[in-house]
N, C-alpha and C positions, 0 to 999 in steps of 0.2 A: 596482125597480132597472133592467131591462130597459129599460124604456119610457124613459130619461133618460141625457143626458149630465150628469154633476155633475163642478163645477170647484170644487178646494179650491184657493188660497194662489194665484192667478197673477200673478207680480210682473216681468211682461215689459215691458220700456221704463217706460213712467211707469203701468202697473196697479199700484193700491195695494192690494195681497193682495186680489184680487177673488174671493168664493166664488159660484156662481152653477150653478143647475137651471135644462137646456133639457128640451126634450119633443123625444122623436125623432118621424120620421115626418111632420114639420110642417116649413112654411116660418116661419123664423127672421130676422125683418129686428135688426138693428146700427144700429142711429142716434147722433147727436152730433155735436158740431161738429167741424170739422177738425181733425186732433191730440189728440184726445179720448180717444184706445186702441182705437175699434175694430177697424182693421184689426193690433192689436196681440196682442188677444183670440182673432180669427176668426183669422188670417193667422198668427201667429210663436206663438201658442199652441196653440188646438184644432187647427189642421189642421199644426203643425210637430212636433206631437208623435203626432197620426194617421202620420203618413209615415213617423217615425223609430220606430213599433212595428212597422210592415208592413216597412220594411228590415231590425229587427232580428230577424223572425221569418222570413227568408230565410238560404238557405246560407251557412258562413263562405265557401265561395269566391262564391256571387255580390255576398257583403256587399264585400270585399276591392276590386270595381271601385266601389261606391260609397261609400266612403268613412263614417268617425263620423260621423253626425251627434251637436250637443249637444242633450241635454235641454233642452225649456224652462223657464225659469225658474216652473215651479210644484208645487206641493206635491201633488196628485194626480188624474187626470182619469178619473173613471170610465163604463165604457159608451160607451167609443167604438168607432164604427166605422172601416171603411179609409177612406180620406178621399183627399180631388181636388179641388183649386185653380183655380179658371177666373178666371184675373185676367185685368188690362189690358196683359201684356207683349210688345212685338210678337212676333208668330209667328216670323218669321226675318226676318233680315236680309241672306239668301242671294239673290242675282239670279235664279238658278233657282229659287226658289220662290214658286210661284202658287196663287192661290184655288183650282185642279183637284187639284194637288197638293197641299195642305195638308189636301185633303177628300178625299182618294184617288179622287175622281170622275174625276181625267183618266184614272189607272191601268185602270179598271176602261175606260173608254174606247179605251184602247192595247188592251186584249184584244176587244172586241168590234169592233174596225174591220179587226183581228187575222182576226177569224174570218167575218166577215159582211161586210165592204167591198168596194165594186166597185173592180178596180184598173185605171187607163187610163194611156196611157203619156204619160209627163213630155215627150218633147217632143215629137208630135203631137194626141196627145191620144185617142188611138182605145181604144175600153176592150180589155182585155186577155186573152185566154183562153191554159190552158194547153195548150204545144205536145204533139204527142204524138211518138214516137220517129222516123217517117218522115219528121212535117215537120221533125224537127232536121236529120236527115241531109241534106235538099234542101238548105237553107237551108247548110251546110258545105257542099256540092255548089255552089251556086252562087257561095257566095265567096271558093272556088278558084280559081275561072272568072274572076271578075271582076277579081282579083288576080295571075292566069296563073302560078298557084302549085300543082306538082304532089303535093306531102305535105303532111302535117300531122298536128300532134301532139294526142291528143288526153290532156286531164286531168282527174281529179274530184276537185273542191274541196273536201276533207274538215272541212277548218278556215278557217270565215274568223273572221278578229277576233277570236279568244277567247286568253284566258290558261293556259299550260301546259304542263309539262314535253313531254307525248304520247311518251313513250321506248316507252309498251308500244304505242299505237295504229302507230307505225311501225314494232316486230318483229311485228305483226300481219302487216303489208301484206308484209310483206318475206317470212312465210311463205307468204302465197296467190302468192306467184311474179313479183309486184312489184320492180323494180330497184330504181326511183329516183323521187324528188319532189322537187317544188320548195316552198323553204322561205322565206318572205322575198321570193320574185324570184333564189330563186340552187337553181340545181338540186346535189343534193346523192343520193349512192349511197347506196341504202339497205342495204347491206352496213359503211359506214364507222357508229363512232361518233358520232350527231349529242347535243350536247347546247344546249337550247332553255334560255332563260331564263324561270322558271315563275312573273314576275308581271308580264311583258310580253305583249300580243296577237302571235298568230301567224298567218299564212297556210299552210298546206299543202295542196299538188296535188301527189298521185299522178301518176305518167304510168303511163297504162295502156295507150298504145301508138304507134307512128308511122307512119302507113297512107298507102297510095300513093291519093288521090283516086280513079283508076279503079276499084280495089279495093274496088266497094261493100258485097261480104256481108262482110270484115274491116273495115270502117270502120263500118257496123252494127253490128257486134259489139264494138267497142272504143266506143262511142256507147253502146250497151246497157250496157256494164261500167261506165263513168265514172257513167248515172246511178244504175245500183246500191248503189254504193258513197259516193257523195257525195247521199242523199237527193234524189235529180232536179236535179243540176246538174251541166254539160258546159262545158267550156271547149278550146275550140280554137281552138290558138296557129300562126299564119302567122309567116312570117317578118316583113312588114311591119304587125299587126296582128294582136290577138285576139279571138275572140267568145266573150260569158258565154250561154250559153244554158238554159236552165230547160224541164223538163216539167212544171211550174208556171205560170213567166209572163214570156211573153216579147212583144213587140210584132212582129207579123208584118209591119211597113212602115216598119220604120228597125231593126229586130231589139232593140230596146232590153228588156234582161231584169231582171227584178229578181229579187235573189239569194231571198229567201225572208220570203212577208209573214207576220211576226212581231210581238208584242208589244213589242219593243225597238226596232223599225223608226219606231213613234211617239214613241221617246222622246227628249227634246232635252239629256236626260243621259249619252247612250249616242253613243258616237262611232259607233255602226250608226247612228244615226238622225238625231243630230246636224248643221245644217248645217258642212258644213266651214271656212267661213270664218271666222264667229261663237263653233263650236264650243258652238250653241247657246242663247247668251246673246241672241240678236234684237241685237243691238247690237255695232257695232264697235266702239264707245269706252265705256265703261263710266261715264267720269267726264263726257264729254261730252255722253251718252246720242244719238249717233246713231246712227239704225236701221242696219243690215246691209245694203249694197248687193246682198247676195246674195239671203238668204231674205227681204227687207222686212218683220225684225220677227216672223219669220215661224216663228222656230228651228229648224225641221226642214228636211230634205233634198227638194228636190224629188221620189223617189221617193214618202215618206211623207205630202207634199201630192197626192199623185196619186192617192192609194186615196180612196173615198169612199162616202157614207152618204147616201141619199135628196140627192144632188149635194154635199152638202158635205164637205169635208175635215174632219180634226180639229181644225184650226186656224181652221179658220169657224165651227166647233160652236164651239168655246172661247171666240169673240170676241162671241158672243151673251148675253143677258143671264139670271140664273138662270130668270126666269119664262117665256121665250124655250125654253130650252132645255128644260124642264119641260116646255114644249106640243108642240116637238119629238118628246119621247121620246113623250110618251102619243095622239101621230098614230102611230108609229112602229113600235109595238107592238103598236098595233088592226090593220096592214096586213102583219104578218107569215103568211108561211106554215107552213103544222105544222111542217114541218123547221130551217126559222130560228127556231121558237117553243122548239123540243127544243135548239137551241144555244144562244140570246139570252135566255132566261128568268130564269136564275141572277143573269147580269151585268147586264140591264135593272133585276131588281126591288133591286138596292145602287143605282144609279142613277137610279131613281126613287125612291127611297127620302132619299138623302141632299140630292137635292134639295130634295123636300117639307120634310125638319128646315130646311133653308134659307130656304125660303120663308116658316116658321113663325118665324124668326126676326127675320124682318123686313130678311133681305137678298136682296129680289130686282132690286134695281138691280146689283148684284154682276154680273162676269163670270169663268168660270174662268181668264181668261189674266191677272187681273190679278194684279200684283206683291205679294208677299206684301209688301213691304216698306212700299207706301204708302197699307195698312190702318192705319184709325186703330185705338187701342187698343179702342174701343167692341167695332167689328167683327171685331178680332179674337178676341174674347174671345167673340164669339157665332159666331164659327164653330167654337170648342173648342166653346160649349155646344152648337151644332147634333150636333158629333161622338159628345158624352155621351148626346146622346137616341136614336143612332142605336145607343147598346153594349148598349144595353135590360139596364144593371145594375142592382141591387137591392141593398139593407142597404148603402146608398153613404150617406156624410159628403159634401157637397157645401160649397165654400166659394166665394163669388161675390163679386165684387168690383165695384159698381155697374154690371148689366149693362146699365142701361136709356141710358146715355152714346150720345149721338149718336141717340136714339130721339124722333120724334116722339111727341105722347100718345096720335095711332091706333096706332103700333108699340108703343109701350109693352103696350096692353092684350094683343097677339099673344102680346108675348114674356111676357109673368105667366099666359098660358093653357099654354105650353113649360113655364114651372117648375113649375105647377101637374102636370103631365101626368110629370112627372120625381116628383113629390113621390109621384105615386098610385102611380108602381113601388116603393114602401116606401122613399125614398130621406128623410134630412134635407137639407136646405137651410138655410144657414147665407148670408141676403143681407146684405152691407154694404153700405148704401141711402140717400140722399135724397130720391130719390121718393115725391113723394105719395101715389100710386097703386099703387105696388107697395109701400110703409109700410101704407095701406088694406084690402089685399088680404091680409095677411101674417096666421098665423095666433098667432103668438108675437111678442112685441115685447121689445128691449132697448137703454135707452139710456144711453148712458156720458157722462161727464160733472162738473161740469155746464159746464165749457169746457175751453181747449186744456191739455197740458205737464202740467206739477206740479198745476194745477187743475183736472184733470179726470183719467181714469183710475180712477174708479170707478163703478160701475151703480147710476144715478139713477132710474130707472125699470124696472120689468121686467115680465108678467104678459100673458095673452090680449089680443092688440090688440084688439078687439071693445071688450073692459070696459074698456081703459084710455081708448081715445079718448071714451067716455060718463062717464067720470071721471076725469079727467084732474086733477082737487087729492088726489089720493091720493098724487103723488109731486111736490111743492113744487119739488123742484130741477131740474127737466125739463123743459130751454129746448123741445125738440124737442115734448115734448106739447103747449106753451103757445101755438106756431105750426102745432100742426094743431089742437087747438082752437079757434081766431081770437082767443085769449087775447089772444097778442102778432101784430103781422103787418105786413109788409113794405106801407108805407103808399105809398096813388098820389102823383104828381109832384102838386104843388098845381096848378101849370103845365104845359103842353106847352112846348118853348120852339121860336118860331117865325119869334122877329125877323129873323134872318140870310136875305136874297135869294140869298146865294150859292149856287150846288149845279157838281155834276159829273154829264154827261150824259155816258152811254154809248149809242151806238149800234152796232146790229150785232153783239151779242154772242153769239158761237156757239161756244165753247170746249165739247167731249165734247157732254154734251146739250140745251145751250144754243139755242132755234129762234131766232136772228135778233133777239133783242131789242133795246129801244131803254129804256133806264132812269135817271131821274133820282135823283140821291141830294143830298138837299140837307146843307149842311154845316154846322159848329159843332152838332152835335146831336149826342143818340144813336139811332142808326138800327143798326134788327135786321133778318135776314135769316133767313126763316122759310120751314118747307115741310117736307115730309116727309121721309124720308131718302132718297137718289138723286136730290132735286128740280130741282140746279143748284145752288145754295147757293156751294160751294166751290168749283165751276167760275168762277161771278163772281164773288167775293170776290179767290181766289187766280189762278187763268189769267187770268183778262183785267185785273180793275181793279190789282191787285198787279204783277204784270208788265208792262204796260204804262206806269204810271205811272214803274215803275222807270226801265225803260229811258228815256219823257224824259225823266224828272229827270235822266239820264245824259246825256240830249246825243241819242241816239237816234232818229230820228221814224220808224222801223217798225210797224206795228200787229201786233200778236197776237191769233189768236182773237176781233177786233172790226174794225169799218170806223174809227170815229173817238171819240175821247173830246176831249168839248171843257169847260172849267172851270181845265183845269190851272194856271192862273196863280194860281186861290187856294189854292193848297196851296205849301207849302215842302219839306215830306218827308214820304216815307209809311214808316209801322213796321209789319211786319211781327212780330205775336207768337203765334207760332203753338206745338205742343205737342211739336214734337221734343227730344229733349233736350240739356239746356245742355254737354252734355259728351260722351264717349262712352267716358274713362278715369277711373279711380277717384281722380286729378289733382281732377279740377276739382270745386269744391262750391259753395255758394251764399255765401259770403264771398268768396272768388276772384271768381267772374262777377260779383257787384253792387261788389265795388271796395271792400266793406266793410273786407277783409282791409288794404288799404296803412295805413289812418288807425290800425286796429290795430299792424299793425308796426310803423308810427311812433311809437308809442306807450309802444310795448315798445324804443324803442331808444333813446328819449327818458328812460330811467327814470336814476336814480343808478348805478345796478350797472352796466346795459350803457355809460353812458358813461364810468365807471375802468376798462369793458375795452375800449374802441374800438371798440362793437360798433353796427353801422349797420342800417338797417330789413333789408336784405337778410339779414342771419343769422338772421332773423326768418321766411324764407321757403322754405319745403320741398323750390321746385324750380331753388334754385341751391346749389351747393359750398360750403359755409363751417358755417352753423349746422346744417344737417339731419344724418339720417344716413348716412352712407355704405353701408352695408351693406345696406340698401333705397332706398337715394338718394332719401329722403325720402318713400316709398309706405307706407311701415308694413306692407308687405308683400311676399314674393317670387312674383314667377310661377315654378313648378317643371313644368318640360316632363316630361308622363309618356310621351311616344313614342306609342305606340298608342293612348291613353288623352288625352281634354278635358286642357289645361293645369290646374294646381290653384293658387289662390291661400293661401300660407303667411302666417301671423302672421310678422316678422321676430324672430330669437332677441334681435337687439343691443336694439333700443330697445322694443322689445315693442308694435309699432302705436302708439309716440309720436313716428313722424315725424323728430324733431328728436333730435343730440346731448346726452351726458348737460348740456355747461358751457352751451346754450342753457337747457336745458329750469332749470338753478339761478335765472334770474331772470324774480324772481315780481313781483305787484302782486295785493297785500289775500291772500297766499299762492295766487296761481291761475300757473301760468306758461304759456306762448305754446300750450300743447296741450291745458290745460285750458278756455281757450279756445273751439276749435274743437269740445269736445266740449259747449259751453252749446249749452241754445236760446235763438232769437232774446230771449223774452222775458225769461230768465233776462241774456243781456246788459245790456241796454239797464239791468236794475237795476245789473247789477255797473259799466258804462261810466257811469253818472248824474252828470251834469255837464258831461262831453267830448260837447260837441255834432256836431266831426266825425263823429263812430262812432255816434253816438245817432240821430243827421238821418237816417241812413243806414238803423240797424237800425227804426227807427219805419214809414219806408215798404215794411219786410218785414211789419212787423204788421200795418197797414194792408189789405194784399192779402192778410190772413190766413192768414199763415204763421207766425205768431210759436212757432209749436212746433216747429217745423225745425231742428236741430240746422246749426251754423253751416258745420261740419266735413263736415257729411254727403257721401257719395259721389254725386257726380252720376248716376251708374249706379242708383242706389238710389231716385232721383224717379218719379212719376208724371208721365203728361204733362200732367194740368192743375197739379204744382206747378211742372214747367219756365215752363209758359207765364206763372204769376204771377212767380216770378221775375225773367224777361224784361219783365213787366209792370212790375216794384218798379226793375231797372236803369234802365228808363227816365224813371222819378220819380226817381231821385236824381240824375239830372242837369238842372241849371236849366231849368225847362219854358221850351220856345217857346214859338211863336202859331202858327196856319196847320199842325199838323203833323196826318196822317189816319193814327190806330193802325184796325189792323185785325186784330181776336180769332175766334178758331175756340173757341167755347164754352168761355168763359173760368170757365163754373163747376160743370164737373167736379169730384167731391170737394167740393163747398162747401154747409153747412150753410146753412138760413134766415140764422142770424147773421151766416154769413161774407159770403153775397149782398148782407146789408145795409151790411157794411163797401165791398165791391167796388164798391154803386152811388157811393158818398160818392168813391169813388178814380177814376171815369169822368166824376163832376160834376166834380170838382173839375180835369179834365183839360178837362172844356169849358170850364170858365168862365173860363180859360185864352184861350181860342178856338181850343183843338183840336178835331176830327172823330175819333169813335168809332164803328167798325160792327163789330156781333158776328155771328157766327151764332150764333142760341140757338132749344132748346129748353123749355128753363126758361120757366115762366110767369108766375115773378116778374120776371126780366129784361123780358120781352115787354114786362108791361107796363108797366112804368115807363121803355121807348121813348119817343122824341118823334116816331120815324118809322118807320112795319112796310113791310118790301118782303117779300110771302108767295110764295113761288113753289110750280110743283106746275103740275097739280095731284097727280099721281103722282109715281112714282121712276123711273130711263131712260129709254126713251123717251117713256114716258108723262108726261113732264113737261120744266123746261127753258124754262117759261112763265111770264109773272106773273101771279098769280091774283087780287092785288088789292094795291094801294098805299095808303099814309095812316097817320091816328093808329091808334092801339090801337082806338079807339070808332069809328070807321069800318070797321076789318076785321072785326070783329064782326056789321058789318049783309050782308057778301058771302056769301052760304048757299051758295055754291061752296069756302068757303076751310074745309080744315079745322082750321087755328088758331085762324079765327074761333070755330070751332063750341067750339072748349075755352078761347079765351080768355075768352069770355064769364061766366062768374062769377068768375072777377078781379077783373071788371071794378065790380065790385058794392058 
C-alpha cells in the first residue's frame, strides 16, 4: 500500500468514475488527446486534493487566511503525498518582477554587493574609502571657510527612511541630555510630546550640538558624538547648505557620501534604493513603455549603480545572460581572498547554485533583469522547476504540466535528466506530456481517452512504458499508443508546395540577438522557424517582421530592428496569433471572442416565448442591464474585498453562477435555456444547434482547431495559452478567408495530441490554399516536417546564436551537420 497512490470513483469534469494504481517514486507521463481528463486527473484531482489535505492538517488559525477548499469530486485517494503544481501560469504579472527576483538570485546578490562591492562615487567616479573622524572634521573646517560661515550645527541621523512610532528611542535621547531633533525637516524639543505616524517613513536627527568653527576640540567632540550615536554618520547643517558625511564612505573630491551600503540600497523595490523618478520601475510610462530618462532602464539610484563587483554594477551583472553570469561567478570565486572567502561563501554557493538548476533547465539564454511578465508559459514553469530542484525535498507528489513547451529536442533531453534527478530524491512525478521523448523515458504510462469531452475521460491504457510501447494491442483503444508505435502517423505532404515566386525579404535584421541578417521567406506556404531556445526565433517573427509590417501596412515607413524589408506589396494583412490571453476578466470566454455567442442570442430571441415577451438578442447578453442579473451584474460572481487579505471571488446568492435573471433564464429550446448553454462543450453544441448553420459554421472551426471540448462559457482566466492562441486561430476562420493575408504562430501546438496536430495541419492547408502565408515557430517535429519551408536558426541560444544555420525543405536541413534540427529531424523524415 505504501509504494502506490490508488484512486477510487474520480468524477471530475468529464472523468467517468476512473479507479486507477500509480507506483510512487516513478515518473508518471498522462497522455490523450486534448480534452481527454488529463489535466482533470493530475491537476483538479490528485494534486487538488494533495493541497486541500496539507491545508486541512494545518492550524484553525492558519486555515482561516486560506480559505475551504472543496473536495474533489472522488470517492477516495489513497497514499498520497504533499503535493506541488509546476504549471504554465505566468509567474507574475508585477512590472517589478524579474528573472533575479522570481529566483531570489538578485536577493542574494543585494547582500553580497552589500558586503563585498567596491564603492566609487556617482559623480566623479573615484572609488571610495571610509573617512576617519579627523578627516571629517577638516572637511567641516574647510566648508566653513568656503562659505564664510562661523557655526554650525552639527546632527546624527538616527533614522532615515524607516517606519515608526520611536516614542521610546526619543525619551532615550532626551535622557542622555539631548534637547532637540529634527523630524521631518522641522526641528522639534525633545521635552514637547512628539507623536510620529507609525506606518509612514521617518527622518530623525538628533542635534548634538552648535559649535563655533574655531572651537575645534568641541567641534571634535560633538563630530565624535553624532557618529556614535547615528552608527558613523554626521550631518552638518550651514546655514546656506548641508553636508551628509559618513565614517563609512564618503567621496573626498566633491565630499559625495553615501548614507550606508546596505542590502536595500540595491533594491528597486525600496524607495532607499529605488531610482526616484521611475520609482523603480526602469520606465516612465508604463503603458507606453518608455525607458526612464533618469536611471535608462536602469531602476536603481545612481549611488546603488556605483558600488561594484570585478567593475560591474548589479545592473550590468543582471543584464548578462544565465550562462554569462554563471562564468562570471565561478572566475570570481577562484580569485577571492580567505577573508572574502569567510564572508562570500554562504551567498556565492545559493548563487552558484540556483544558477546551475537554471542552466540544467535549458534557460541559459535568460537574463535576470528580464520581465517576469514576458515569460512564456513554458519558461515560466521551468523556473518554478528549476526553484524545486533547488529545495532538495523528498516524499514530494510532483504534478507538471508539459514542461518540455518551448524546448528544442537537445533541451528536451537536459530537462528529463532534471526530472530524472528530482525522481531519485524519492520524489513522484506525475507528467502531463506529448512529448515523444519524455513519453520514452517515462517509467509508468497512462492514457486517457480515447478522445475529447463526454468521449473520453477514461484510462484507455495504463501499465510500465517499457512493455506497453513493445505491446502496444494490449490496450485497442489507445490513440496515443498506436502513434508511438507507427501504427497510426502523421503522414509526409505528398508535395512541397513550391509554385508561388513570391517571397518577403528581410534585411538587416538585428532585433536583441539578432547578427545583422538578411532572410528570405517565401510565401503562400507553410514555413517554420526552428532553432534552439534563445536562438532568435521570436526576435524575427515578432520584433522585426510583425512590427514592421504593422506599422506600413499602417502608412508608416520607419524601420525597426531591420534596414529594409522589401515584398510588402504581396501581402494584404498580417495576423498576429500569438498565446497571450483572450481576456484577462472572467467576462470574456471563447463564445464572446469568436462571435459565436450573437448568432446564439439571436437565436434565443428569435424563439416564440421571447418574442410574446418583446425580448431582443440583448436580454440574451450578460453584459448589458435588461436580462442578466443584477446582483452580480451578470458575473455569476461577487468580488468581496477582504482589506489585508487577496480579494475573494463569491458564488452570487441571487442567480447562483447563472448569470442571467430568473424570467430570462424561463426560455428554453429542446428544455436548455441561455446558461445551459454556455455550460455545453463546443462538441456537445453543434449536436444540440444541428441544422442552424449560423452557430454550427461557427462552432465546427472551434472543432477544427481542436477545441471541441472547451466549454463555450468557460472563463477566459481559466485558458491555457496554447488554447488562447487556437481560439484566436478559429476567430479568424470564421470570418470569410481573404487572399494575400501572412498569420504568424508562436507554437501553435502546445497541448496538442498526435490527433489534434493532424486536425491543426488540415486548418494551416486549408488557409494556404486560400493563398495565405503561415509561419510558425515550432518545435514539434511533426509540424517541422510537414513545412514546405525550414529557416533553422542558432546555432546556440544569446549570444551564441541569432544566425541562420541553414534554409530549405525539410530534406535539405537534414543534410547541414551544423543544424541541430537537422540532426532530430531526420527519422521523420523516413
Amino acid at each position: 500500500m505504501e509504494d502506490k497512490i490508488i484512486i477510487k470513483g474520480a468524477r471530475v469534469h468529464n472523468l467517468q468514475n476512473i479507479d486507477l494504481e500509480l507506483p510512487k517514486n516513478k515518473m508518471i507521463v498522462f497522455t490523450g488527446v486534448s480534452g481527454s481528463g488529463k489535466s482533470s486527473l493530475a491537476f483538479d484531482t490528485i494534486f487538488a486534493e494533495g493541497q486541500r489535505r496539507y491545508i486541512e492538517s494545518l492550524s484553525p488559525y492558519a486555515r482561516q487566511f486560506l480559505g475551504q477548499m472543496d473536495r474533489p469530486d472522488v470517492d477516495e485517494i489513497i497514499g498520497l503525498s504533499p503535493a506541488i503544481a509546476i504549471d504554465q501560469k505566468a509567474l507574475s504579472h508585477n512590472p517589478r518582477s524579474i528573472v533575479g527576483t522570481l529566483t531570489e538570485i538578485y536577493d542574494y546578490l543585494r547582500v553580497l554587493y552589500a558586503r563585498l562591492g567596491e564603492v566609487y562615487c556617482p559623480k566623479c567616479g573615484s572609488k571610495i574609502k571610509k573617512l576617519s573622524l579627523e578627516e571629517m572634521v577638516d572637511i567641516v573646517v574647510a566648508k566653513a571657510k568656503s562659505l564664510k560661515e562661523e557655526t554650525v550645527v552639527i546632527f546624527a541621523p538616527v533614522v532615515r527612511g524607516r517606519k515608526g512610532e520611536y516614542y521610546q528611542l526619543l525619551y532615550d535621547f532626551l535622557s542622555l541630555g539631548f534637547r532637540e531633533a529634527r523630524i521631518d525637516g522641522k526641528i522639534h524639543s525633545l521635552h514637547e510630546k512628539i507623536e510620529l505616524s507609525r506606518y509612514k517613513p521617518h527622518d530623525i536627527e538628533i542635534v548634538i550640538d552648535e559649535v563655533m568653527i574655531k572651537d575645534e576640540s568641541r567641534l571634535f567632540e560633538a563630530v565624535e558624538s553624532a557618529l556614535n550615536h547615528s552608527k558613523g554618520l554626521m550631518l552638518a547643517n550651514f546655514t546656506k547648505e548641508e553636508l551628509l558625511l559618513s565614517s563609512k564612505w564618503t567621496c573626498p573630491n566633491d565630499n559625495f557620501s553615501f548614507p550606508e551600503v546596505e542590502p536595500r540600497l540595491f533594491s528597486f523595490n525600496s524607495p532607499y534604493g529605488a531610482c526616484e523618478d521611475c520609482s523603480g520601475l526602469g520606465k516612465s510610462d508604463l503603458f507606453l513603455k518608455t525607458i526612464c530618462p533618469v536611471c535608462h532602464g536602469k531602476r536603481l539610484k545612481p549611488e546603488a549603480l556605483a558600488v561594484k563587483i570585478k567593475n560591474k554594477n548589479i545592473w550590468e551583472l543582471s543584464s548578462l545572460t544565465i550562462d554569462k553570469i554563471y562564468e562570471f561567478f565561478i572566475d570570481y570565486e577562484a580569485k577571492l581572498s580567505e577573508r572574502e572567502k569567510k564572508i562570500a561563501s554562504n551567498i556565492l554557493k545559493e548563487i552558484i547554485g540556483r544558477l546551475s538548476f537554471l542552466l540544467e533547465v535549458g534557460l541559459n539564454y535568460l537574463s535576470l533583469d528580464r520581465e517576469a511578465e514576458t515569460l512564456s508559459g513554458g519558461e515560466a514553469q521551468r523556473i518554478r522547476l528549476a526553484s524545486q530542484i533547488g529545495s532538495q525535498l523528498s516524499g514530494t507528489l510532483y504534478v507538471l504540466d508539459e514542461p518540455t513547451i518551448g524546448l528544442h529536442e537537445r533541451d528536451t533531453e537536459r530537462l528529463i535528466k532534471t526530472l530524472k534527478s528530482l525522481k531519485d530524491q524519492k520524489n513522484t512525478l506525475i507528467v502531463v506530456e506529448h512529448d515523444e521523448k519524455t513519453i520514452f523515458e517515462s517509467d509508468y504510462f497512462v492514457d486517457l481517452g480515447p478522445l475529447a469531452g463526454k468521449n473520453g475521460g477514461r484510462v484507455v491504457a495504463f501499465g510500465k512504458t517499457g512493455e506497453l510501447i513493445k505491446n502496444p494491442k494490449k490496450f485497442k483503444e489507445s490513440l496515443t499508443l498506436k502513434y508511438l508505435s507507427n501504427e497510426k502517423k502523421i503522414e509526409l505532404p505528398e508535395i512541397r508546395r513550391s509554385k508561388s515566386a513570391e517571397k518577403i525579404k528581410i534585411i538587416g535584421a538585428r532585433a536583441n540577438n539578432l547578427k545583422n541578417i538578411d532572410v528570405e521567406i517565401p510565401l503562400r506556404r507553410l514555413v517554420c522557424l526552428t532553432g534552439v531556445s534563445g536562438s532568435g526565433k521570436s526576435s524575427l517573427l515578432y520584433d522585426v517582421l510583425y512590427k514592421n509590417l504593422s506599422n506600413l501596412k499602417a502608412g508608416f515607413s520607419e524601420m525597426e530592428n531591420a534596414s529594409r524589408i522589401l515584398g510588402t506589396e504581396y501581402i494584404d494583412k498580417v495576423v498576429m496569433v500569438d498565446q497571450s490571453p483572450i481576456g484577462r476578466t472572467p467576462r470574456s470566454n471563447p463564445a464572446t471572442y469568436t462571435g459565436i455567442f450573437t448568432p446564439i442570442r439571436e437565436f434565443y430571441a428569435s424563439l416564440e416565448e421571447s418574442r410574446a415577451k418583446g425580448y431582443t438578442a440583448s436580454r440574451f447578453s450578460f453584459n448589458v442591464v435588461g436580462g442578466r442579473c443584477e446582483a452580480c451584474q451578470g458575473a455569476g460572481f461577487n468580488l468581496i474585498e477582504m482589506h489585508f487579505l487577496p480579494p475573494v471571488l463569491v458564488q452570487c446568492d441571487v442567480c447562483r453562477a447563472k448569470r442571467f435573471n430568473r424570467e430570462t433564464l424561463q426560455v428554453k429550446h429542446k428544455n436548455k435555456n441561455i446558461h445551459d448553454i454556455l455550460e455545453m462543450r463546443v462538441d456537445e453544441a453543434l449536436e444540440f444547434f444541428d441544422g442552424l448553420y449560423t452557430i454550427t459554421d461557427k462552432l465546427k472551426v472551434l472543432q477544427e482547431v481542436g477545441l471541441g471540448y472547451l466549454q463555450l462559457g468557460q472563463s477566459a482566466t481559466t485558458l491555457s495559452g496554447g488554447e488562447a492562441q487556437r481560439i484566436k486561430l478559429a476567430r479568424e476562420l470564421t470570418h470569410p478567408l481573404g487572399r494575400r493575408a501572412l498569420y504568424l504562430l508562436d507554437e501553435p501546438t502546445v497541448g496538442l495530441h498526435y490527433y489534434d496536430i493532424e486536425m491543426l495541419l488540415k486548418v494551416f492547408n486549408k488557409l494556404i490554399e486560400k493563398g495565405n502565408t503561415v509561419i510558425v515557430i515550432e518545435h514539434n517535429m511533426q509540424i517541422i516536417k510537414s513545412a514546405d519551408y525550414i529557416i533553422d536558426l542558432g546555432p546556440e541560444g544569446g549570444d551564441l546564436g541569432g544566425k541562420i544555420v541553414t534554409k530549405g525543405l525539410p530534406e535539405e536541413i537534414v543534410q547541414n551537420k551544423n543544424s541541430y534540427t537537422g540532426a532530430y529531424l531526420k527519422r521523420y523524415l523516413v
